[in-house]
C-alpha positions as CSV (number, residue, x, y, z in Angstrom):
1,X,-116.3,53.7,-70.4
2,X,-112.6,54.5,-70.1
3,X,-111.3,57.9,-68.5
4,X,-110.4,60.5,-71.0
5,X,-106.5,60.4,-69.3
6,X,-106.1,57.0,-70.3
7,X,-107.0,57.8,-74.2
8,X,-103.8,57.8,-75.3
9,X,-101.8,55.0,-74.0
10,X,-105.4,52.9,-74.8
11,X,-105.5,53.7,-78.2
12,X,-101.3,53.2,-79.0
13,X,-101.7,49.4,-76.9
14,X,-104.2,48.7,-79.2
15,X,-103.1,50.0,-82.5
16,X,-99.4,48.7,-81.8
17,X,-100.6,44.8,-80.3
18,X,-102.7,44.7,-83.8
19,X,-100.1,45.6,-86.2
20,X,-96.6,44.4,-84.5
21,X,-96.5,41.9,-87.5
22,X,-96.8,44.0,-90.2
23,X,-94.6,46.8,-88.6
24,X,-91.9,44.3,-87.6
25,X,-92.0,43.5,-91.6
26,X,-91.9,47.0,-92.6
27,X,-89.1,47.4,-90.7
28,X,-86.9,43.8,-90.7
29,X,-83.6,45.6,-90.6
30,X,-84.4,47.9,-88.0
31,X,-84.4,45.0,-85.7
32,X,-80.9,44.1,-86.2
33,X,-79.7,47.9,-86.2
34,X,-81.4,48.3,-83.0
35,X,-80.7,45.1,-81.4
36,X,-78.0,46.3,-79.2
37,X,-80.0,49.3,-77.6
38,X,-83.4,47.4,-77.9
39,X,-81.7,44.2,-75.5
40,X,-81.7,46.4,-72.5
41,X,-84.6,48.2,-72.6
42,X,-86.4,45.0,-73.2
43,X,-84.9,43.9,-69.9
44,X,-86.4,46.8,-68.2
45,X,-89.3,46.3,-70.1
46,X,-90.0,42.6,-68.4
47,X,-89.3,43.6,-64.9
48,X,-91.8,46.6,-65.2
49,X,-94.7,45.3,-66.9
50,X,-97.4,48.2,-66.6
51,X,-95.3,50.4,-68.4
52,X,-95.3,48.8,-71.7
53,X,-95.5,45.6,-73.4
54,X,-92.6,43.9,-75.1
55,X,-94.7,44.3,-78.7
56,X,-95.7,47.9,-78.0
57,X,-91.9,49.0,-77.6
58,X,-90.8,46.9,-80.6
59,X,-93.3,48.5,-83.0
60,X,-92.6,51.7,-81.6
61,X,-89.2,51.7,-81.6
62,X,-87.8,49.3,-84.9
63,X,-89.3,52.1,-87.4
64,X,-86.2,55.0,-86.2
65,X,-83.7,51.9,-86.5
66,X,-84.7,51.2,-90.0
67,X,-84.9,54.7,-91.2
68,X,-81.0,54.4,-92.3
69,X,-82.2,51.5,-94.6
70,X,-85.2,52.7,-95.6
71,X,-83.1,56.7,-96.8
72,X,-80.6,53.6,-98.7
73,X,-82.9,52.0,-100.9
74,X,-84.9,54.9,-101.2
75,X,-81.4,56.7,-102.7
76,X,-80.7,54.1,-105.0
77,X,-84.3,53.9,-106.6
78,X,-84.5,57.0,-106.9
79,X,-81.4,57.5,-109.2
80,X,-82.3,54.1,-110.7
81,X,-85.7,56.3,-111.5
82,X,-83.9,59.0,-112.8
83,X,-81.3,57.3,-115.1
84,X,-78.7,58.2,-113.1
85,X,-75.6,56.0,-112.8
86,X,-75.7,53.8,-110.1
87,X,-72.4,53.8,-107.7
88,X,-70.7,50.8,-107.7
89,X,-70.6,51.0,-103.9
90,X,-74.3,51.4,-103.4
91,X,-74.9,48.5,-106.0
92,X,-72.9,46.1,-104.1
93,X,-73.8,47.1,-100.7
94,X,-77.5,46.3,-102.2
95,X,-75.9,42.7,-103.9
96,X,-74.7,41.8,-100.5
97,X,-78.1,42.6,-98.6
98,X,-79.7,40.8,-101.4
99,X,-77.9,37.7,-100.7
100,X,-78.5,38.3,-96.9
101,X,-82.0,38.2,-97.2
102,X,-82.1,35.2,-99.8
103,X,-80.0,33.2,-97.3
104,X,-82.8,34.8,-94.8
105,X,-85.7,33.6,-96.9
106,X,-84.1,30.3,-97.2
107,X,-83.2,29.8,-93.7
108,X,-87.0,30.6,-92.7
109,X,-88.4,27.9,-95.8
110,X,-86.0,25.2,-94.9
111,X,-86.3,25.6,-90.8
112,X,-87.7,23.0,-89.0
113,X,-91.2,22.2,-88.3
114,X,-91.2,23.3,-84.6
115,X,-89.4,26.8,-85.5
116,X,-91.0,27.1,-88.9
117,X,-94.4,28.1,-86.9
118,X,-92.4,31.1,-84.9
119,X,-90.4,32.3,-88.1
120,X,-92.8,31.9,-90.8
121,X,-94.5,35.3,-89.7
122,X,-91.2,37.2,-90.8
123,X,-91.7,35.4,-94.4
124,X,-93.5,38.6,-96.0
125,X,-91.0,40.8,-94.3
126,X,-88.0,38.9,-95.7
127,X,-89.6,39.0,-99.3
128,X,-90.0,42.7,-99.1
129,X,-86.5,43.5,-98.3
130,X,-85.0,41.0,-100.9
131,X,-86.9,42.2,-103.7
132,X,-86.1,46.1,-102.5
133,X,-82.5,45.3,-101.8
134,X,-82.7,43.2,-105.5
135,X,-84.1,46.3,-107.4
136,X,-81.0,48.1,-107.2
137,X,-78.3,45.6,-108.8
138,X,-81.4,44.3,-111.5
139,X,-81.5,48.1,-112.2
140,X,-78.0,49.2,-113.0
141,X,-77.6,46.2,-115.0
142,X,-80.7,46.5,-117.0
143,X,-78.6,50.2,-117.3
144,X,-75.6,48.7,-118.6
145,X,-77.4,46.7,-121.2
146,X,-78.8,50.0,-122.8
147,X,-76.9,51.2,-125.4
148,X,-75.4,54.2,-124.9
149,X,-76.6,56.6,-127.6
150,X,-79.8,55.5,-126.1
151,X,-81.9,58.2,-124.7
152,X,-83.7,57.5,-121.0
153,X,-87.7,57.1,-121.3
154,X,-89.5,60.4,-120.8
């Protein structure tokens, strides 16, 4: 039976060390937003143990990083949605993040044996985020292509 003071931090270790993967995935470019800040706190993080582990922090902590990303694509599909043309900043700010995560996706499929095994996990993660970077760019040119007396669907 665990004390009712210890609840908390019982159910978050638990919840956290079950769904790092899938979090971390969610969340790919929150890792390298928050790199810089997440470096020293994981420091602390070794020396001091009992206050949390290394996979608690980085599921707690990557989903704030990525929100930045997550507000951009959710921008651009929505005006996508909405027929809305498509600034040609935000398309190829989405092009180049495309490409990043292709050259991502190929780095991980064309690693090594002996790191394929470590980076095969961030596979699914890397396949979300160039399909939702890739929507964008497919989007506005699939717009282009319409012809312009053309009324949006309904």
């Amino acid at each position: 039976m665990l004390p009712s003071d210890r609840w908390l931090t019982f159910s978050l270790v638990g919840v956290c060390e079950r769904r790092f993967q899938l979090i971390t995935n969610l969340n790919l470019p929150g890792a390298l937003i928050g790199a810089p800040l997440l470096i020293p706190v994981a420091s602390f993080l070794r020396e001091h143990p009992a206050v949390l582990s290394m996979r608690v922090w980085h599921t707690l902590a990557l989903p704030f990083f990525c929100l930045p990303v997550w507000w951009f694509v959710g921008r651009a599909l929505d005006q996508l949605l909405a027929w809305k043309p498509l600034h040609w900043k935000v398309g190829a700010t989405s092009s180049v993040l495309c490409c990043a995560c292709i050259a991502l996706l190929i780095g991980i499929l064309s690693s090594p044996p002996t790191d394929k095994k470590d980076l095969v996990e961030f596979l699914p993660g890397a396949f979300l985020w160039t399909v939702l970077f890739g929507l964008p760019p497919t989007m506005w040119l699939l717009q282009k292509r319409r012809t312009p007396n053309a009324k949006p669907p309904a």
